[in-house]
C-alpha positions as CSV (number, residue, x, y, z in Angstrom):
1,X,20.8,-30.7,-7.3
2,X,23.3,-28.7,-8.8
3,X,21.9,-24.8,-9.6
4,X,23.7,-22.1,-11.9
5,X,25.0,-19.4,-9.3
6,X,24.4,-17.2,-11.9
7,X,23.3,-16.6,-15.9
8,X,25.1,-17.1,-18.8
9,X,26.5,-14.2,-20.2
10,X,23.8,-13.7,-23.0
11,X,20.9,-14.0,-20.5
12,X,22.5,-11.8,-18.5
13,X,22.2,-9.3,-21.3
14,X,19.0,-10.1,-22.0
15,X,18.2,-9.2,-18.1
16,X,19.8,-6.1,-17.7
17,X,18.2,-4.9,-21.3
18,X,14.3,-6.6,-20.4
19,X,12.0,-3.9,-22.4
20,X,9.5,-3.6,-19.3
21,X,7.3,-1.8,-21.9
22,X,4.6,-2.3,-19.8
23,X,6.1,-0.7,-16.3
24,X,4.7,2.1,-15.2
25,X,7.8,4.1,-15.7
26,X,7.4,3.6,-19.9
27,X,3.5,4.3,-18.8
28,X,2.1,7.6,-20.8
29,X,-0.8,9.7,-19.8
30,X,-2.9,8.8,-16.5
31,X,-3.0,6.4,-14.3
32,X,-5.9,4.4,-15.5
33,X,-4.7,3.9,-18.8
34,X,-1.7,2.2,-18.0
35,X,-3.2,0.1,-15.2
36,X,-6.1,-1.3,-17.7
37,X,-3.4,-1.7,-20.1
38,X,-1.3,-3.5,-17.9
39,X,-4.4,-5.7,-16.3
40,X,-5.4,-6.9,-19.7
41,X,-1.8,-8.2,-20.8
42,X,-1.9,-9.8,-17.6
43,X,-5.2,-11.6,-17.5
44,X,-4.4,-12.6,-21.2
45,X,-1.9,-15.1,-20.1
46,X,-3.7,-16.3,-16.8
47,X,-5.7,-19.8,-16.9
48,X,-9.4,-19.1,-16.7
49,X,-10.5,-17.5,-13.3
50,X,-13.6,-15.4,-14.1
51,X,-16.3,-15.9,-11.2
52,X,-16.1,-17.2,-8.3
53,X,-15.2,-20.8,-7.1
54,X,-18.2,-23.1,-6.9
55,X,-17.8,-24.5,-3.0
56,X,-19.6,-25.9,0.1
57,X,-18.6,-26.2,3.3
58,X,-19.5,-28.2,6.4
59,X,-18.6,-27.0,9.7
60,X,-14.7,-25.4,9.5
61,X,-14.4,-27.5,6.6
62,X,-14.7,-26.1,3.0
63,X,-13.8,-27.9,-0.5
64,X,-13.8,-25.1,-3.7
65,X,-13.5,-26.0,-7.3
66,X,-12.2,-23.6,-9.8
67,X,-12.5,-22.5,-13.2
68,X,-9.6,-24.6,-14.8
69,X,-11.5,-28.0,-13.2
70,X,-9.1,-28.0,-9.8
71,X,-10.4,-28.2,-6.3
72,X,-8.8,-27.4,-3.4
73,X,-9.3,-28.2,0.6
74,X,-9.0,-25.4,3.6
75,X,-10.9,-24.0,6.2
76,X,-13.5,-21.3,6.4
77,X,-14.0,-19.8,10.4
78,X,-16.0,-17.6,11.9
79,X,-15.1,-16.0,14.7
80,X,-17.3,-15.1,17.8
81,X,-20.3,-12.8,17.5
82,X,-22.8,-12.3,15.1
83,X,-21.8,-11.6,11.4
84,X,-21.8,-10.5,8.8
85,X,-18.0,-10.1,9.6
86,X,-15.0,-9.0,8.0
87,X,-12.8,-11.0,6.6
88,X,-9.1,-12.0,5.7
89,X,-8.1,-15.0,2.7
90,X,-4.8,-16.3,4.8
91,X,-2.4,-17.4,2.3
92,X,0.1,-19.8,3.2
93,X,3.8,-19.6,2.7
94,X,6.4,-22.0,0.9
95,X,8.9,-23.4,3.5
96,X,9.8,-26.0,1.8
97,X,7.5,-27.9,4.1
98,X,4.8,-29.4,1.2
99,X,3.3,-31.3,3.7
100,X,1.8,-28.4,5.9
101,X,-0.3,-25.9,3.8
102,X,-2.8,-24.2,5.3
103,X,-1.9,-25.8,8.5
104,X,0.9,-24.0,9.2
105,X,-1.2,-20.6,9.5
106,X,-3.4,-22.8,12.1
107,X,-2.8,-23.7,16.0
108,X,-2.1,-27.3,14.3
109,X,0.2,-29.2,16.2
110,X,1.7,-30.8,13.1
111,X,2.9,-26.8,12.1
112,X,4.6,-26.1,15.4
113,X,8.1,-26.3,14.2
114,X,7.5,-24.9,10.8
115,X,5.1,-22.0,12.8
116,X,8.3,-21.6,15.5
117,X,10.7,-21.1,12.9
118,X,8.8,-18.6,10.6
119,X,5.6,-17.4,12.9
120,X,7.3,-16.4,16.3
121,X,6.0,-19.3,17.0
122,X,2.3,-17.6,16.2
123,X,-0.9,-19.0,14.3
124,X,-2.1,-16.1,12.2
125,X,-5.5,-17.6,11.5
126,X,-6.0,-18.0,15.6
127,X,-5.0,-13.6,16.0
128,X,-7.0,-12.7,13.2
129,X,-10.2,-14.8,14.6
130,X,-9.4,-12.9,18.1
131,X,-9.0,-9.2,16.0
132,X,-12.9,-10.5,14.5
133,X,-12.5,-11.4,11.4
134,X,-13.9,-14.7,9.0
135,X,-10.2,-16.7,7.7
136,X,-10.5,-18.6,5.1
137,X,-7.1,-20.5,3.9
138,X,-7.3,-23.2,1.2
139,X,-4.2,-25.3,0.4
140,X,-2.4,-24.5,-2.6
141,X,-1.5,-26.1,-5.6
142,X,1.7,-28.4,-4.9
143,X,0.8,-28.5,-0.6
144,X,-1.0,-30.4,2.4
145,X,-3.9,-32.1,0.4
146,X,-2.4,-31.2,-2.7
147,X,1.0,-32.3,-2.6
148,X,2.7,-33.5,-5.8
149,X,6.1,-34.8,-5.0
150,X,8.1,-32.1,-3.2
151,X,10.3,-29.7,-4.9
152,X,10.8,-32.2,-7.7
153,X,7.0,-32.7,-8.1
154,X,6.6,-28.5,-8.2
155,X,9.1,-28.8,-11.0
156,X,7.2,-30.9,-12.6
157,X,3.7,-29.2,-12.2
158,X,5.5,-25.8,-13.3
159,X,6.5,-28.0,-16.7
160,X,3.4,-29.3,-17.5
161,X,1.5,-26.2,-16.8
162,X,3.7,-24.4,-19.5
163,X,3.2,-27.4,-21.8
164,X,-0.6,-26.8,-21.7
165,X,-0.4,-23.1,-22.7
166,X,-0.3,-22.2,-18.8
167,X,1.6,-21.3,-16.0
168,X,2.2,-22.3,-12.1
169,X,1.9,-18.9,-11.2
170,X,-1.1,-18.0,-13.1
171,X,-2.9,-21.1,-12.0
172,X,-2.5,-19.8,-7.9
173,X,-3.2,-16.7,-9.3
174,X,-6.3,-17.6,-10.7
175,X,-7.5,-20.0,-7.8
176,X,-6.7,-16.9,-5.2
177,X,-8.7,-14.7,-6.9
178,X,-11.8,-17.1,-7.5
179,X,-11.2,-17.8,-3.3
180,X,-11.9,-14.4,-2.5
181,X,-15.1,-14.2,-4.9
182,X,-16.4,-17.3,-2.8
183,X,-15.5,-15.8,0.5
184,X,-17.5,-12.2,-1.0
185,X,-20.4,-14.2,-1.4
186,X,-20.9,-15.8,1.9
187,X,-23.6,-14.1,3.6
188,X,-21.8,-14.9,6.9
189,X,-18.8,-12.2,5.5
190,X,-19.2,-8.4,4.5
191,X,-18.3,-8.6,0.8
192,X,-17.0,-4.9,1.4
193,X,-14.7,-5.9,4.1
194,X,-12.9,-9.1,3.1
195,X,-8.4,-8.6,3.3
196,X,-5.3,-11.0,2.4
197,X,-2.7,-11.5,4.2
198,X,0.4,-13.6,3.7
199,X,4.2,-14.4,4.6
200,X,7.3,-15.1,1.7
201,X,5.0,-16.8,-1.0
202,X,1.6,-15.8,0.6
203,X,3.1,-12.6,1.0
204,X,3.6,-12.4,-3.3
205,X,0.1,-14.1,-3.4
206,X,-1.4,-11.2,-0.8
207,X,-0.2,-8.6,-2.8
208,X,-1.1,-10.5,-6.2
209,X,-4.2,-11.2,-5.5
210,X,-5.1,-7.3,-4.1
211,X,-4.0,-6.5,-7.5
212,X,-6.7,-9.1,-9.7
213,X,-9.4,-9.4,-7.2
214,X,-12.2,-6.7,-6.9
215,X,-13.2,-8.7,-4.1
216,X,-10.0,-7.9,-1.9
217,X,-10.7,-4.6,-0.8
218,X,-6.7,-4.1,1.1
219,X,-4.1,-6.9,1.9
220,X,-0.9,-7.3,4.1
221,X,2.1,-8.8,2.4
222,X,5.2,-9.9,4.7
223,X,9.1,-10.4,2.9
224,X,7.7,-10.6,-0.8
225,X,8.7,-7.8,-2.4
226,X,11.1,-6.6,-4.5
227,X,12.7,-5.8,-8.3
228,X,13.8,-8.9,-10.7
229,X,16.4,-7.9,-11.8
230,X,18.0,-7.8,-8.5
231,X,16.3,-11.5,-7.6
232,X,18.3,-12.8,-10.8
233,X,21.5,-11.6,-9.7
234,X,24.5,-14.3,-8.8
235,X,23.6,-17.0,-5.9
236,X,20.0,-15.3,-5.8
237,X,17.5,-18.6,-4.7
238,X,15.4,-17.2,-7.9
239,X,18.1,-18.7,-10.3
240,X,18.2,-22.0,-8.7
241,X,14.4,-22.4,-10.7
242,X,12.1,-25.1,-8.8
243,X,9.9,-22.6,-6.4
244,X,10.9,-19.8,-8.7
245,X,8.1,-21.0,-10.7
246,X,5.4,-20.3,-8.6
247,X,6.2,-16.1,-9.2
248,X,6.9,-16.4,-12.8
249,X,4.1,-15.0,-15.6
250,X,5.7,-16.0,-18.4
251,X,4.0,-13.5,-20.8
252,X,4.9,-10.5,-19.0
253,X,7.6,-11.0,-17.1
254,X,9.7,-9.2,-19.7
255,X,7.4,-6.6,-19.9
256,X,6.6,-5.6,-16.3
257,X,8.5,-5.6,-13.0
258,X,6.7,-7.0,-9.4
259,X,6.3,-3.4,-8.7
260,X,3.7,-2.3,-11.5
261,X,1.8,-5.5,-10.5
262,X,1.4,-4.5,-7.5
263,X,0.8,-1.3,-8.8
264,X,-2.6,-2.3,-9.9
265,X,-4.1,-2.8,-6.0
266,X,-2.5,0.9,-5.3
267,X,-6.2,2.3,-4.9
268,X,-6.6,-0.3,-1.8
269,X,-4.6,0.2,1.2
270,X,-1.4,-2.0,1.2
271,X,0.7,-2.7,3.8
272,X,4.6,-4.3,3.5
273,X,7.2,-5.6,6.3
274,X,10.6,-6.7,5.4
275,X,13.2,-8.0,7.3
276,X,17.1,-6.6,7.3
277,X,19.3,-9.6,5.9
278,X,16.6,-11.7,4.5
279,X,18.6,-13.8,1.8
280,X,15.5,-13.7,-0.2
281,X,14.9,-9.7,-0.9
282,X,17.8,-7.5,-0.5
283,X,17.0,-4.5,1.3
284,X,17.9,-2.0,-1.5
285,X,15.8,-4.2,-3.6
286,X,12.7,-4.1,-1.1
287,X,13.0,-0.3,-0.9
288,X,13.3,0.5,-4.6
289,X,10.4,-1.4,-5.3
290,X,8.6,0.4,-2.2
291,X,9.5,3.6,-3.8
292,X,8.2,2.5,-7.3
293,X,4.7,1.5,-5.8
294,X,4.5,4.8,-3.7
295,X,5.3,6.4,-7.2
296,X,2.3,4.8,-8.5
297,X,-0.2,5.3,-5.9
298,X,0.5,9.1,-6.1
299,X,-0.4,8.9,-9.7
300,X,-3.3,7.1,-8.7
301,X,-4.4,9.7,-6.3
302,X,-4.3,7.2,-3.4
303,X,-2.1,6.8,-0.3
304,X,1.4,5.7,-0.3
305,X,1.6,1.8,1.3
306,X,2.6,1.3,5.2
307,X,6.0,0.1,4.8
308,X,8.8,-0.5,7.2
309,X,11.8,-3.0,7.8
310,X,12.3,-5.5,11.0
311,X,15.5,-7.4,12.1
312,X,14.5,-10.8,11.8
313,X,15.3,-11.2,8.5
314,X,12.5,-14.0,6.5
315,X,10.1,-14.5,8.8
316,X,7.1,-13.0,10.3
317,X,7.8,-11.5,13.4
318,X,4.6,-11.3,15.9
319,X,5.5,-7.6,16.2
320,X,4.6,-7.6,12.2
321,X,1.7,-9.9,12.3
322,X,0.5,-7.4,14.9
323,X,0.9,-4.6,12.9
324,X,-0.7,-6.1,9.5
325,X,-4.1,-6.8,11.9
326,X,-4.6,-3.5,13.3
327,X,-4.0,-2.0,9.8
328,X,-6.5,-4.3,8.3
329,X,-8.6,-3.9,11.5
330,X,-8.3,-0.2,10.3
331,X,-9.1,-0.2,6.9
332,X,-11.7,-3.1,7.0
């Protein structure tokens, strides 16, 4: 498919000019102001999501149903030892590999390539069941159970979705946040104690998700991260459209950058790899936004986020899924 290495002149005006009226650097007065005003712009233009999903599971085995009529598939695990237990929402990543959702953050031998090439070869769900905690990882909209026709079919979903009144992103927005509510109210899991963690487009949803669920108490986000209008610059793989969809809110985008969204989980600890000559988040890019969060955690009276970079560009080294368990071993 042919893609626009870059925007036409007038929308690259209209990106360099976005009013962001809604960032925390236009923000006046304190901290909570801003952040409520912020949250309710944001939650105006997500599909419904209040509550938590209505679920059962048998075994490993759990099926949810959300607000918006969906349901989705995963897994829900306990590891050994006698609960209640903390806990950690895994959220997948994109790959390109629709077939494998939630299995590719599983010992599944049907993710070995896909866990090889971005994992170190690793299955997050198996370390964090070994660190102690409860995973649960659903497949999302578009993957494994849920597939809808590849990166044609996503398309598609992302049209439709915005033809209803709603979005792509704000549906897996909604759907993570109504996961974690389910997860809070297992009496297997401490609802005090419950993380997300997640690589590329689980690393966006980690982060995301910190920032909309009260449930979600910290998160780790892995090489997701960064400002837009650095992401919509020429030969960036956000202008090519297709998976761009799934980080798009429509109704704010204009109005907010990834940073204040993230902004809104400051007051949970937060933790952020990145790699050096990931194709996806430029370096100067990952670090501006850093600095912007830091920014709004010390207005927020709360600690600046664990950050730090790594050499092996998009992916998730095991060094780095490592260090995102301790530090939710730490804060959970």
């Amino acid at each position: 498919m042919n893609t626009p290495s870059d925007l036409p002149p007038f929308l690259a005006a209209r990106r360099d000019a976005l009013p962001m009226d809604l960032s925390f650097a236009s923000a006046r007065g304190p901290y909570s102001v801003w952040a409520d005003r912020l949250m309710r712009a944001w939650r105006a233009g997500l599909p419904p999501m209040d509550g938590a999903a209505k679920g059962r599971h048998d075994g490993t085995e759990v099926t949810l149903e959300f607000a918006t009529g969906a349901t989705a598939s995963g897994r829900f695990v306990l590891p050994k030892g006698i609960g209640p237990f903390p806990a950690v929402l895994l959220l997948h990543d994109h790959g390109g590999a629709f077939e494998h959702g939630l299995r590719k953050l599983f010992d599944d031998p049907a993710s070995t390539e896909t866990r090889a090439r971005h994992y170190d070869g690793a299955a997050p769900a198996s370390a964090f069941l070994e660190a102690g905690f409860a995973v649960l990882c659903l497949d999302a909209l578009g993957w494994g159970a849920r597939q809808a026709g590849g990166y044609e079919g996503q398309q598609a979903l992302a049209a439709n979705a915005l033809g209803l009144g709603w979005s792509l992103a704000g549906l897996v927005a909604g759907e993570d946040a109504q996961a974690a509510a389910w997860l809070a109210k297992q009496p297997e899991i401490d609802a005090m104690r419950i993380g997300a963690f997640g690589f590329s487009f689980g690393g966006f949803r980690a982060w995301q998700v910190a920032a909309l669920s009260p449930d979600i108490a910290a998160h780790a986000s892995l090489s997701w991260m960064a400002c837009r209008n650095d992401l919509m610059q020429e030969n960036a793989p956000l202008l090519a459209g297709q998976s761009a969809f799934y980080m798009l809110h429509p109704t704010i985008a204009a109005r907010a950058d990834f940073a204040d969204l993230a902004g809104l989980g400051v007051q949970k600890p937060q933790f952020y790899r990145s790699g050096r000559g990931d194709r996806h988040m430029p370096e100067a890019s990952v670090q501006k936004a850093w600095t912007q969060i830091a920014r709004i955690a010390k207005a927020a009276g709360a600690p600046a986020p664990d950050t730090a970079m790594h050499d092996a560009g998009h992916t998730c080294p095991r060094k780095s899924l490592d260090e995102a368990i301790t530090f939710l071993s730490r804060h959970l």
